[in-house]
Z-matrix of the N, CA and C atoms (Angstrom, degrees):
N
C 1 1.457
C 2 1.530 1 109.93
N 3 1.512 2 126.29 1 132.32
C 4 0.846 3 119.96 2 -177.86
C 5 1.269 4 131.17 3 -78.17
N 6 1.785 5 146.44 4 132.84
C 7 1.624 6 137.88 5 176.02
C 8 0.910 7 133.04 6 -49.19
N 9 1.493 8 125.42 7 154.94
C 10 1.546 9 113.78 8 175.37
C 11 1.183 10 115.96 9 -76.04
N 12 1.316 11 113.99 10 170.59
C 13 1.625 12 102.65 11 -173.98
C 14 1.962 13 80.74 12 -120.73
N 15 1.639 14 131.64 13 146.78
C 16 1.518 15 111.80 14 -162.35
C 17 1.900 16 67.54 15 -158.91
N 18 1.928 17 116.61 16 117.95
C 19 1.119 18 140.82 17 150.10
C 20 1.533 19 127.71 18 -91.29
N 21 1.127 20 103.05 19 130.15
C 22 1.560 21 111.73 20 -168.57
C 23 1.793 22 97.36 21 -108.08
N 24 1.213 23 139.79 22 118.58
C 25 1.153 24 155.23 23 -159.05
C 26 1.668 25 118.36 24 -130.06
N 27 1.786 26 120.97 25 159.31
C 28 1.619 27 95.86 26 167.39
C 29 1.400 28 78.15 27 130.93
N 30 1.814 29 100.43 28 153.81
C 31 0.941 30 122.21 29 -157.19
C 32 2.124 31 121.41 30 -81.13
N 33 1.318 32 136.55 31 138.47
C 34 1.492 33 104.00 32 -167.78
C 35 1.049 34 127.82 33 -54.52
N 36 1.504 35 128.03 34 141.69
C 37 1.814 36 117.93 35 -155.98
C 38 1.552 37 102.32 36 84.44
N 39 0.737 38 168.33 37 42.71
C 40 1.639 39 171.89 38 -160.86
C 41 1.606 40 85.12 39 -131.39
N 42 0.980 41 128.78 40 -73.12
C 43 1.610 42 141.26 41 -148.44
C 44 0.974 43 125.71 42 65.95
N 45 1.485 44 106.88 43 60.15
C 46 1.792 45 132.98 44 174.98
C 47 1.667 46 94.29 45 -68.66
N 48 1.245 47 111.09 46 -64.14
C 49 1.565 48 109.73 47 178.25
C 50 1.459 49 139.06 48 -65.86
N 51 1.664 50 114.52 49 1.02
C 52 1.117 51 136.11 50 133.20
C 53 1.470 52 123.79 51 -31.91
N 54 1.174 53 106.87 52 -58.15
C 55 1.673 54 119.29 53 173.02
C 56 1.610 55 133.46 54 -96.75
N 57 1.461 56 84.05 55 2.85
C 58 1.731 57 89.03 56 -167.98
C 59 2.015 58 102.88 57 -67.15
N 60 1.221 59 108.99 58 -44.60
C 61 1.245 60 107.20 59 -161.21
C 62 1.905 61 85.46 60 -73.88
N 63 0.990 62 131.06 61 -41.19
C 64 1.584 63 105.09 62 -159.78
C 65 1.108 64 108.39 63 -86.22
N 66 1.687 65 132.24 64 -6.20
C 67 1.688 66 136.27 65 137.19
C 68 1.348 67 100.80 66 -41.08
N 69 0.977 68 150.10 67 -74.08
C 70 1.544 69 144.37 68 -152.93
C 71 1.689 70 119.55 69 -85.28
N 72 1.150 71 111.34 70 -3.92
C 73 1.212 72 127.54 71 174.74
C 74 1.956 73 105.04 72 -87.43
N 75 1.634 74 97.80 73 -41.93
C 76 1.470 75 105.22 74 -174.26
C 77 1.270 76 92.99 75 -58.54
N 78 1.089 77 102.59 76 -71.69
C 79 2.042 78 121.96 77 -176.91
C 80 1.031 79 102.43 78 -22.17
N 81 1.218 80 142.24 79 -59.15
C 82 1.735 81 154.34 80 -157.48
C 83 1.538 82 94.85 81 -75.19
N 84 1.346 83 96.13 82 -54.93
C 85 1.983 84 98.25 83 -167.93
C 86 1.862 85 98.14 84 -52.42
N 87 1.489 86 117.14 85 -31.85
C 88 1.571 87 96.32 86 178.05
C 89 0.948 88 120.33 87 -92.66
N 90 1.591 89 139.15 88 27.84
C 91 1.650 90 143.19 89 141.30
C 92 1.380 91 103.61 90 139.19
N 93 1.735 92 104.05 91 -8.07
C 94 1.469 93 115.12 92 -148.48
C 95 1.235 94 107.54 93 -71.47
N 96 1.753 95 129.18 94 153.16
C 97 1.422 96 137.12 95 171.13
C 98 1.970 97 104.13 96 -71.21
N 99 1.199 98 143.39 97 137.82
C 100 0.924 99 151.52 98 -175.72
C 101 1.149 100 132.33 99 -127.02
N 102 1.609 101 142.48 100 94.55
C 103 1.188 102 121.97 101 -172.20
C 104 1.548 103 91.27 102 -130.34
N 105 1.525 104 97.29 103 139.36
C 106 1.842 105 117.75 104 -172.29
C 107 1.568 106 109.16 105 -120.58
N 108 1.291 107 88.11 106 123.63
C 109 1.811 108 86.71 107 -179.17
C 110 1.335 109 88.07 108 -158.30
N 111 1.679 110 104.51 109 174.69
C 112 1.721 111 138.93 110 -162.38
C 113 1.288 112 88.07 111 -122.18
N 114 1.920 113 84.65 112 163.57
C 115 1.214 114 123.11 113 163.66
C 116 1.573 115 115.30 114 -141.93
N 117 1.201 116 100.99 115 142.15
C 118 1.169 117 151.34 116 -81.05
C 119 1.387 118 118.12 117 28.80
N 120 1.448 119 122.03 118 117.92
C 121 1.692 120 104.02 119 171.16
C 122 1.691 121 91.34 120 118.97
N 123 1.631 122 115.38 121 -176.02
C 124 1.463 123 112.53 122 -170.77
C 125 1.559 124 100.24 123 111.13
N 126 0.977 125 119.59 124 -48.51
C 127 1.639 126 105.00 125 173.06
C 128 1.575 127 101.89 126 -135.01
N 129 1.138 128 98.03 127 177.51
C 130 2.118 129 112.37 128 -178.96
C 131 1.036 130 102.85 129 -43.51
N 132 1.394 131 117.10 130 -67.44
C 133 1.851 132 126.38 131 168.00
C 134 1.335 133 111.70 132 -3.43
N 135 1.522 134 96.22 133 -95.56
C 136 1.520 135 146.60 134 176.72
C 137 1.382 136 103.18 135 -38.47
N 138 1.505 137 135.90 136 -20.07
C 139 1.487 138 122.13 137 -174.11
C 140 1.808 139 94.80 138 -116.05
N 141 1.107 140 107.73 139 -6.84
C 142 1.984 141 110.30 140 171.85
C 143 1.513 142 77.94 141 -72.79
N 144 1.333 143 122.89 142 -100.68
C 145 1.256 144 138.46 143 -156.97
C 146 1.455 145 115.85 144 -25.19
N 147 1.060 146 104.69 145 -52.99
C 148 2.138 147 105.60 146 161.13
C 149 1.367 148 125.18 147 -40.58
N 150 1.505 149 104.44 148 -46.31
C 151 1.748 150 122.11 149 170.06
C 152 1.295 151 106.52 150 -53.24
N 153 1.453 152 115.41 151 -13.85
C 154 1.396 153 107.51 152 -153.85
C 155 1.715 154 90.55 153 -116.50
N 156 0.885 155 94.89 154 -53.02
C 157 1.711 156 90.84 155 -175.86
C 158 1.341 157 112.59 156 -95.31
N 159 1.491 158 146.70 157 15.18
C 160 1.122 159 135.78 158 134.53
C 161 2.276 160 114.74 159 -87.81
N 162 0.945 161 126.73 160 -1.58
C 163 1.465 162 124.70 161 153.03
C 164 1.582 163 105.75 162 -119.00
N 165 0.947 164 154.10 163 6.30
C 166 1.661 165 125.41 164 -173.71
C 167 1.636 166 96.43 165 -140.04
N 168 1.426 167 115.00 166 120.27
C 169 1.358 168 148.64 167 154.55
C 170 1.285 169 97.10 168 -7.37
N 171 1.281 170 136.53 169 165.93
C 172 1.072 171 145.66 170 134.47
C 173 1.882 172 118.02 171 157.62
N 174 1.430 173 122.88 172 142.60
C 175 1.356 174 127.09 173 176.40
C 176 1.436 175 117.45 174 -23.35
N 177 1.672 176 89.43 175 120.71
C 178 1.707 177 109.29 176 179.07
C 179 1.747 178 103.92 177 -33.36
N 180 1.436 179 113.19 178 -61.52
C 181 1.515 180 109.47 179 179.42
C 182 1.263 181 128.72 180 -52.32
N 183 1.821 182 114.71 181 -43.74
C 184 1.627 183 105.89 182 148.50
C 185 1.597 184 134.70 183 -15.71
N 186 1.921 185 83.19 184 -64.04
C 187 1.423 186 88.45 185 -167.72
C 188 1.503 187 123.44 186 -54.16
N 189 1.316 188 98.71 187 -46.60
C 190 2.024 189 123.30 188 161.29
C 191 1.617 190 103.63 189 -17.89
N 192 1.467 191 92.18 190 -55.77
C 193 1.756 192 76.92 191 -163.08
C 194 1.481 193 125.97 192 -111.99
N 195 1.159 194 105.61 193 7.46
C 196 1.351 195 121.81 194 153.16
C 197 1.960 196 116.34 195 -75.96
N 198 1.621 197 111.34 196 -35.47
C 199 1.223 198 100.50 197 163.35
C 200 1.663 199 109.36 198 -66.62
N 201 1.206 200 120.54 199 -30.05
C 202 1.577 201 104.52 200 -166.80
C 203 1.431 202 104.83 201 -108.90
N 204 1.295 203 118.08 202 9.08
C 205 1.960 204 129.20 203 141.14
C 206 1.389 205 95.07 204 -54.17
N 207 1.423 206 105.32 205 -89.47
C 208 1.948 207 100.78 206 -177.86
C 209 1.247 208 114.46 207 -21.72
N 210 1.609 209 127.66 208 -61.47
C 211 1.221 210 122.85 209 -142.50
C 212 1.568 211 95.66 210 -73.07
N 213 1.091 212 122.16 211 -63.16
C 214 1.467 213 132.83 212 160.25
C 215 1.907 214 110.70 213 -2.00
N 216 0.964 215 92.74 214 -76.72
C 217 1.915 216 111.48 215 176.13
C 218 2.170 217 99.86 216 -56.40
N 219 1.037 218 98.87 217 -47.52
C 220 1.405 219 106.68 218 177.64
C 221 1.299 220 111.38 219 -49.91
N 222 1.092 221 133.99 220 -52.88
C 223 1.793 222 156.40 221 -170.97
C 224 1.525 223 120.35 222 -33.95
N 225 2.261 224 63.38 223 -70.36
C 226 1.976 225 109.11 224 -166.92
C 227 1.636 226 94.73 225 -42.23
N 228 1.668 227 94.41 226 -66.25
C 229 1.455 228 118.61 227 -146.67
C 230 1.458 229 123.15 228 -90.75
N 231 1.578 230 113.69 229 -15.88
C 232 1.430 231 117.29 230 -178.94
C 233 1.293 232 97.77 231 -130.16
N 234 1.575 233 151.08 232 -87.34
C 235 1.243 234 169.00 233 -120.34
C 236 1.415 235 97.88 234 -71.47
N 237 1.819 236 118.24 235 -86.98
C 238 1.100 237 110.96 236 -178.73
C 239 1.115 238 138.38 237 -91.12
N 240 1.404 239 130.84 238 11.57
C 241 1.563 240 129.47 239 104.48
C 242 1.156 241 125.40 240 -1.70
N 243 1.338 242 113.15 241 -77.18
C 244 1.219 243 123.18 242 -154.80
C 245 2.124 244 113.69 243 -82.06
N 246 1.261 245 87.83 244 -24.29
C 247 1.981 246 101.94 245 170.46
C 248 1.071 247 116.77 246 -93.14
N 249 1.822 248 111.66 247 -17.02
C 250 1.938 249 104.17 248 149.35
C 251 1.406 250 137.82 249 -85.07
N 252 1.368 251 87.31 250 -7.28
C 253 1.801 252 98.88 251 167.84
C 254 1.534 253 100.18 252 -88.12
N 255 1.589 254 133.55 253 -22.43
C 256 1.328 255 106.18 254 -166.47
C 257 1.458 256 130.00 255 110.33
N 258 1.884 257 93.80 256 -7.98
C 259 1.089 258 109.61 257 169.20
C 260 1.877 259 126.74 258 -72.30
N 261 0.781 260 132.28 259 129.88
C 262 1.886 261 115.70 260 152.15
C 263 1.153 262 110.92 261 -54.72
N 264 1.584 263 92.72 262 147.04
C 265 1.976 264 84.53 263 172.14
C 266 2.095 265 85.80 264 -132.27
N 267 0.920 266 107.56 265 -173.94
C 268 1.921 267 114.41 266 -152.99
C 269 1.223 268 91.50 267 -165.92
N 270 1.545 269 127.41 268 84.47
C 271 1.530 270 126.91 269 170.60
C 272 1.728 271 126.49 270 -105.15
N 273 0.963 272 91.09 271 135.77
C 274 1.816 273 99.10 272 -170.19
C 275 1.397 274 102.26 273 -88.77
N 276 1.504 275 105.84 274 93.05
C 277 1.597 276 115.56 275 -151.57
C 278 1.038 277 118.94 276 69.14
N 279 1.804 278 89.57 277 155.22
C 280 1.506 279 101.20 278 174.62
C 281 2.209 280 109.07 279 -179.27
N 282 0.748 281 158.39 280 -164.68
C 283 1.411 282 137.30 281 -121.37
C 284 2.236 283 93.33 282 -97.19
N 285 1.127 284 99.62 283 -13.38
C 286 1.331 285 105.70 284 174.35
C 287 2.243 286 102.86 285 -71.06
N 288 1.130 287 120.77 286 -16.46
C 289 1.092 288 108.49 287 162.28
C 290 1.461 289 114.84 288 -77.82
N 291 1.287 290 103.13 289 -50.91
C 292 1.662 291 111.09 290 -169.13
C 293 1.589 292 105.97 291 -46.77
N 294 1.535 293 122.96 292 -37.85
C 295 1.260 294 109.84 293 172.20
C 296 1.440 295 121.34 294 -85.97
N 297 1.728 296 129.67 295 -10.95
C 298 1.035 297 127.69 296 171.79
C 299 1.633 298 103.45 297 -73.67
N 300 1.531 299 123.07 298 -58.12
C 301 1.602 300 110.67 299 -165.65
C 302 2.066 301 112.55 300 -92.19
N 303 1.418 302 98.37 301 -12.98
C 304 1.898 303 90.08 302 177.75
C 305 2.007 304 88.87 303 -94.39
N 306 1.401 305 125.34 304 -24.80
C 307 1.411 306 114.72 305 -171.27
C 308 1.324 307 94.09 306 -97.84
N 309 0.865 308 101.31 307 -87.98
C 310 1.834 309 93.80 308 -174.61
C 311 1.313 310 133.23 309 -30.38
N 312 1.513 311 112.47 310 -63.82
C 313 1.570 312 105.83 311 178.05
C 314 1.968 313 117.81 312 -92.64
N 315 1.306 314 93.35 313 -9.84
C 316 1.619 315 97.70 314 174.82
C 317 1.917 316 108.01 315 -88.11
N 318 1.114 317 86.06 316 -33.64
C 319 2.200 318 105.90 317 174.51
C 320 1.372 319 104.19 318 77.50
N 321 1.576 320 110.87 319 45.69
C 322 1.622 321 114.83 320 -176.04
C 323 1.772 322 107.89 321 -83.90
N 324 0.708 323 139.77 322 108.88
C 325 1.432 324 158.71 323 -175.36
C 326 1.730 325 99.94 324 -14.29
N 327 1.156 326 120.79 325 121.38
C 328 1.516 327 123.55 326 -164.95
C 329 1.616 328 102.55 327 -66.51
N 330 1.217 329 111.81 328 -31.13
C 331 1.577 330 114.42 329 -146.34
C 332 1.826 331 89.05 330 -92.91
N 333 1.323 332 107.55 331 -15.09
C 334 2.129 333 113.88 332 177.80
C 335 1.691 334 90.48 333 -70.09
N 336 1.288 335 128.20 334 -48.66
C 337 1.452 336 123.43 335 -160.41
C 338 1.294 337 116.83 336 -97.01
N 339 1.289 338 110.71 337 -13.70
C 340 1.866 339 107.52 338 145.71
C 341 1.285 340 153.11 339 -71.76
N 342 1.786 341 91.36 340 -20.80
C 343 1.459 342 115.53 341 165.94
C 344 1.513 343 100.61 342 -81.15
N 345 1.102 344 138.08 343 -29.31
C 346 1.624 345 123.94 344 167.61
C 347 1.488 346 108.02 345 -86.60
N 348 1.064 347 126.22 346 -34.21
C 349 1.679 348 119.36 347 158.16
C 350 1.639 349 121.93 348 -29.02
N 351 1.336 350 95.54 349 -50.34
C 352 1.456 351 117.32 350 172.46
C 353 1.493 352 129.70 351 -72.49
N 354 1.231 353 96.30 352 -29.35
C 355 1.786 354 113.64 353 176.29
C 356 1.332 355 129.78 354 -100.22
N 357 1.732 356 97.90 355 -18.35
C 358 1.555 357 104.20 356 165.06
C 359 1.826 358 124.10 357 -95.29
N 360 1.396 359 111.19 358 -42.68
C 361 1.503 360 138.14 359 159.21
C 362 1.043 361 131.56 360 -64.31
N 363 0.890 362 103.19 361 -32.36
C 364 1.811 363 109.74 362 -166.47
C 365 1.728 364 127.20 363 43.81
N 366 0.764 365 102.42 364 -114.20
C 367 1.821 366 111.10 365 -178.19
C 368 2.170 367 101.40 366 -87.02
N 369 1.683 368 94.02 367 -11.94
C 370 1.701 369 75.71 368 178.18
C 371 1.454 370 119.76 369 -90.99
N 372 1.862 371 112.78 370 140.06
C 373 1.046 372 105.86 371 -178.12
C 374 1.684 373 96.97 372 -142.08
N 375 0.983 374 101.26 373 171.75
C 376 1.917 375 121.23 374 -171.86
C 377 1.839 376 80.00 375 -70.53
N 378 1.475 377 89.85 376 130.11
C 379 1.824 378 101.62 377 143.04
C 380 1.343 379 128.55 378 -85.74
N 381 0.704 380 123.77 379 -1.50
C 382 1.121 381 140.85 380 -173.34
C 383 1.793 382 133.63 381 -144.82
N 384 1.484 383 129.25 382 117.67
C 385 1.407 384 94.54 383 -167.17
C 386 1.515 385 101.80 384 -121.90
N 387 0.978 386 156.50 385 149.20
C 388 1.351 387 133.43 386 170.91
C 389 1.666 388 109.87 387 -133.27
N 390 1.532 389 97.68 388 108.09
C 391 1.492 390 119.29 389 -177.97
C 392 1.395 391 121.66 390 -75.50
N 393 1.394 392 133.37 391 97.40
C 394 1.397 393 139.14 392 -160.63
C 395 1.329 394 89.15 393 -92.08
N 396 1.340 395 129.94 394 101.90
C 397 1.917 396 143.89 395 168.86
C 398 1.411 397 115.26 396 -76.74
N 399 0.985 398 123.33 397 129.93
C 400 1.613 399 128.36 398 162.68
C 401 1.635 400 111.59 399 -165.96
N 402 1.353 401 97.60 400 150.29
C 403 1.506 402 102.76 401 -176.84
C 404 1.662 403 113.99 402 -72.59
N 405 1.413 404 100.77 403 138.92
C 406 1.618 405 101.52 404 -179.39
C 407 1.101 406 148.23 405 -65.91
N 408 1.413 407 107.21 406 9.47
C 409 1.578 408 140.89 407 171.99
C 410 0.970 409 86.08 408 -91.54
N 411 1.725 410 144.88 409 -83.20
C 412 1.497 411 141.08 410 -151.95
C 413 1.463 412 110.86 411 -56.41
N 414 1.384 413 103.72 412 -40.37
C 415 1.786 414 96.84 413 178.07
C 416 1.271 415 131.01 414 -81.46
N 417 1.326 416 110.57 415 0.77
C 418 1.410 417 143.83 416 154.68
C 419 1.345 418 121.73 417 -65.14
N 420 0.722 419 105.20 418 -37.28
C 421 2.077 420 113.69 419 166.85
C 422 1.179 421 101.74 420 -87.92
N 423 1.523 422 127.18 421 -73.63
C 424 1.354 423 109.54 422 173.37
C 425 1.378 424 139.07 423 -27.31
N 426 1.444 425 128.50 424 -40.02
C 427 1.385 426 135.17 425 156.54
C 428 1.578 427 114.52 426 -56.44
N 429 1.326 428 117.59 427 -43.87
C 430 1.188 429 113.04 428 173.34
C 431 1.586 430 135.97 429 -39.34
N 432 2.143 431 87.44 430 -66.19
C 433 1.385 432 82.66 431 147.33
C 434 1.276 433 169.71 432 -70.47
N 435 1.192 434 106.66 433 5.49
C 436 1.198 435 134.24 434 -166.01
C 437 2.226 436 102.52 435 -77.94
N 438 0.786 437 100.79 436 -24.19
C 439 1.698 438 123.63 437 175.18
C 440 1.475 439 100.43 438 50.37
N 441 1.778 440 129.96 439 42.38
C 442 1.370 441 126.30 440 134.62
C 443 1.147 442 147.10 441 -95.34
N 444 0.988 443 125.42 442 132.37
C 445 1.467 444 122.12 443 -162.55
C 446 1.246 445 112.20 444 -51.59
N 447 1.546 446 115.17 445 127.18
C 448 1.535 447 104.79 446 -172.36
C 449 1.326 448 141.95 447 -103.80
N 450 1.123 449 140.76 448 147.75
C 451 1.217 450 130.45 449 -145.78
C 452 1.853 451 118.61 450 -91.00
N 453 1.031 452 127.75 451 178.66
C 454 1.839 453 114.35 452 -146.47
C 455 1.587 454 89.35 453 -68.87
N 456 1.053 455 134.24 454 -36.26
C 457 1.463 456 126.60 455 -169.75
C 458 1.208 457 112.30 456 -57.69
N 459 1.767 458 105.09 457 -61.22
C 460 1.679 459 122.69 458 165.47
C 461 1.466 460 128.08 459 -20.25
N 462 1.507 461 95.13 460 -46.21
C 463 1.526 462 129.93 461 -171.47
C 464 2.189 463 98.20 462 -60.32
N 465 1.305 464 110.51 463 -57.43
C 466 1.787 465 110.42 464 168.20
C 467 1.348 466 105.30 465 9.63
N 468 1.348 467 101.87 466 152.48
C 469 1.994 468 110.16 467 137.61
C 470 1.076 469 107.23 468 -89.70
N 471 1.204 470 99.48 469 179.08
C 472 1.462 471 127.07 470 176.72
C 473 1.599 472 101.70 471 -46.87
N 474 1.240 473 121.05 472 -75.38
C 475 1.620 474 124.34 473 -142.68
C 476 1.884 475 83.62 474 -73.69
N 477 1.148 476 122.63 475 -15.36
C 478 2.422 477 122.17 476 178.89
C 479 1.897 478 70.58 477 -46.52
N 480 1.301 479 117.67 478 -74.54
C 481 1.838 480 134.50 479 -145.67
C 482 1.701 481 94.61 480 -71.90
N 483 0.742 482 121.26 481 -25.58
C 484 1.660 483 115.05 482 173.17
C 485 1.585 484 116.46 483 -60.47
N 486 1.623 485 107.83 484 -67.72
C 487 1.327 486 134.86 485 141.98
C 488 1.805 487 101.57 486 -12.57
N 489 1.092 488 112.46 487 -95.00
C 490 1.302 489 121.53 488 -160.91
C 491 2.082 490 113.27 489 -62.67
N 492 1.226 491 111.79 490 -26.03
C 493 1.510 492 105.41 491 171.55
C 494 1.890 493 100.06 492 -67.11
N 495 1.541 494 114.93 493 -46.98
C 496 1.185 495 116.97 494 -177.95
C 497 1.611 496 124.87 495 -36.70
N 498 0.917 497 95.27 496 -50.62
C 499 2.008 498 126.38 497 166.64
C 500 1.079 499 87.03 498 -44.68
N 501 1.276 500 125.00 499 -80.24
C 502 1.604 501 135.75 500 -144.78
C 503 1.847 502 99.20 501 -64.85
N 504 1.158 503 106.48 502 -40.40
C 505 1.462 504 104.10 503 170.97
C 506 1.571 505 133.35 504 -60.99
N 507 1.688 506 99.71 505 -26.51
C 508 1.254 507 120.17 506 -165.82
C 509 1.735 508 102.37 507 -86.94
N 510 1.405 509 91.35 508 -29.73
C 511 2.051 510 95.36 509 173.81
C 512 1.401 511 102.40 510 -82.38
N 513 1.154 512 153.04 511 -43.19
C 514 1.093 513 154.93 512 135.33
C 515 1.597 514 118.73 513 -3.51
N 516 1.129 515 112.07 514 -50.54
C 517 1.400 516 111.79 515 -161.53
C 518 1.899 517 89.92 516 -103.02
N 519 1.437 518 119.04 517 -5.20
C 520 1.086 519 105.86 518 -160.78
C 521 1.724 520 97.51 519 -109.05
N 522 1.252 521 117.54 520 -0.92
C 523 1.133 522 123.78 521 -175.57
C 524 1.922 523 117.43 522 -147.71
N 525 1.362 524 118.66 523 42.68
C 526 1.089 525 141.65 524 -130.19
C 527 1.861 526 99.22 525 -87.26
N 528 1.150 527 109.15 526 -9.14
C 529 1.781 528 122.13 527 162.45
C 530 1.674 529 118.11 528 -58.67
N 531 1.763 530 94.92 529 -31.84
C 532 1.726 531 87.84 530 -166.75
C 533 1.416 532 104.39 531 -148.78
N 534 1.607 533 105.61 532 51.06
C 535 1.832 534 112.10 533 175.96
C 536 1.926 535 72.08 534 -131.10
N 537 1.307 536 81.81 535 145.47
C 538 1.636 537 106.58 536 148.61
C 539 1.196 538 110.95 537 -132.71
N 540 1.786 539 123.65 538 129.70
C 541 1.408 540 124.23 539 -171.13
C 542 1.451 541 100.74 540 -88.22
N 543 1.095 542 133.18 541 117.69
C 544 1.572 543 132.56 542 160.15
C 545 1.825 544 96.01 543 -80.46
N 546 1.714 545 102.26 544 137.47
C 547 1.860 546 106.49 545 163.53
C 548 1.680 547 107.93 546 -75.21
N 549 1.170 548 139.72 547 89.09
C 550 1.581 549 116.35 548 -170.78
C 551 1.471 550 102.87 549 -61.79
N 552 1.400 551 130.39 550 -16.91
C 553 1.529 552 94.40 551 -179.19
C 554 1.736 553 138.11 552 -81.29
N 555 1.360 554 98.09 553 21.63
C 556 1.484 555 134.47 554 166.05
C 557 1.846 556 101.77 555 -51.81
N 558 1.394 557 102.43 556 161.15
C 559 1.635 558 95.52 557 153.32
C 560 1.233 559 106.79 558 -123.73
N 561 1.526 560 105.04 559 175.62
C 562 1.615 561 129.16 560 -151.07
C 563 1.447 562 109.64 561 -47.06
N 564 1.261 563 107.09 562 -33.85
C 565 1.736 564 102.84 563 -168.04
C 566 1.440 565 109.26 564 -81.50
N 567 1.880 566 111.78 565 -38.82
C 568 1.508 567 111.20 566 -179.85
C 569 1.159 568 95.18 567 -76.16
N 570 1.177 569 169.49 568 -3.72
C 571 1.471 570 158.15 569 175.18
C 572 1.416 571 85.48 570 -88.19
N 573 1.560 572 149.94 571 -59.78
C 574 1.272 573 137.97 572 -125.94
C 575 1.551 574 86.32 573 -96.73
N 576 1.372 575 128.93 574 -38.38
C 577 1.579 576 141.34 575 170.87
C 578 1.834 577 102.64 576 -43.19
N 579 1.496 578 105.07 577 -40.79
C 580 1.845 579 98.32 578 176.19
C 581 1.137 580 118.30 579 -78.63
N 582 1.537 581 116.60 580 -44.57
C 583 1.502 582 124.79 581 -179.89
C 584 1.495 583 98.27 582 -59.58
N 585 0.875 584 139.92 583 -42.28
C 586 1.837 585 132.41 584 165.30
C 587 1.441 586 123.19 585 -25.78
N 588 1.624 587 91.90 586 -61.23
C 589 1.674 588 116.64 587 -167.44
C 590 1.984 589 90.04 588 -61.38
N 591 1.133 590 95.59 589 -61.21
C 592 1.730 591 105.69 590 -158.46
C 593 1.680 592 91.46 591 -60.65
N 594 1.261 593 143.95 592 -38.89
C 595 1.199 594 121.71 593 -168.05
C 596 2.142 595 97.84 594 -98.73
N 597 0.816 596 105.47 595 21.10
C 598 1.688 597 99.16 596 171.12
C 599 1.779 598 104.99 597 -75.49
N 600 1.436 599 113.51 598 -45.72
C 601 1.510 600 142.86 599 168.37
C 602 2.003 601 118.45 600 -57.37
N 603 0.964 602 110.60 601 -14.54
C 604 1.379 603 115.94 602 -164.55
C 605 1.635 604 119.82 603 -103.26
């Protein structure tokens, strides 16, 4: 039987990765096979190429296809592998960013990143999506405090993350079978109390 494939999405400061590890821990606690990986990154490839496009400059369209270089290498070598053995896989991102931060906050033409949606993926898509929401002022402090140096995306204003939750809303509403909106400005336990409810069903 084949795995779910379950994306965790949302704007930086969201605190998708707050929960990622105790999602996959639940998952595990029910017998389940588990494999957790990122995007940008996910294989050797895929984690050069991150180095590369989270510190070094370069054309919005670059960036495009170096995220969907990774994703590509990501697929081959980890993803669907791993959902024909039966495994889950639990990715921290996945092509629903590429159109929230290269479409949305970069304003790269929606219909350029569907034709590689289409040419890199094909028929595979997340069963699952789980949209960590917060306003882009709040996740803006949150990064702040956080006191790490942040990386070129991080680096945005405010209205780059305005831009890009919008996106994230717009895939959401455009594919409304397999987003679940989490509110992030919840705390850990009432957020972890929903992610419960929503995966009792899944």
């Amino acid at each position: 039987m084949r795995g779910k494939f379950i994306t965790l999405e949302g704007i930086d400061g969201a605190g998708k990765s707050t929960h990622l590890a105790w999602l996959v821990e639940r998952l595990r606690s029910r017998g389940l096979g588990v494999v957790q990986t990122r995007e940008p990154g996910g294989t050797p490839l895929g984690e050069k190429l991150r180095a590369l496009l989270l510190a070094d400059p370069m054309h919005q369209d670059t960036e495009t296809l170096l995220m969907f270089a990774a994703r590509r290498e990501h697929l081959a070598r980890v993803i669907v592998p791993a959902l024909e053995a039966g495994d889950w896989v639990v990715s921290d991102r996945f092509t629903d960013a590429t159109f929230a931060y290269q479409g949305g906050g970069r304003g790269l033409d929606w219909n350029r990143i569907a034709a590689l949606e289409h040419w890199v993926q094909g028929p595979v898509q997340p069963d699952l999506t789980l949209l960590f929401d917060l306003p882009e002022e709040v996740a803006a402090m949150r990064l702040q405090g956080t006191g790490a140096a942040p990386d070129r995306f991080e680096q945005e204003k405010t209205d780059f993350f305005a831009r890009v939750r919008q996106a994230y809303l717009r895939r959401a509403t455009e594919s409304p079978a397999r987003f679940r909106i989490i509110d992030s400005r919840k705390g850990v336990g009432e957020i972890q109390k929903a992610l419960e409810v929503i995966f009792t069903t899944v």
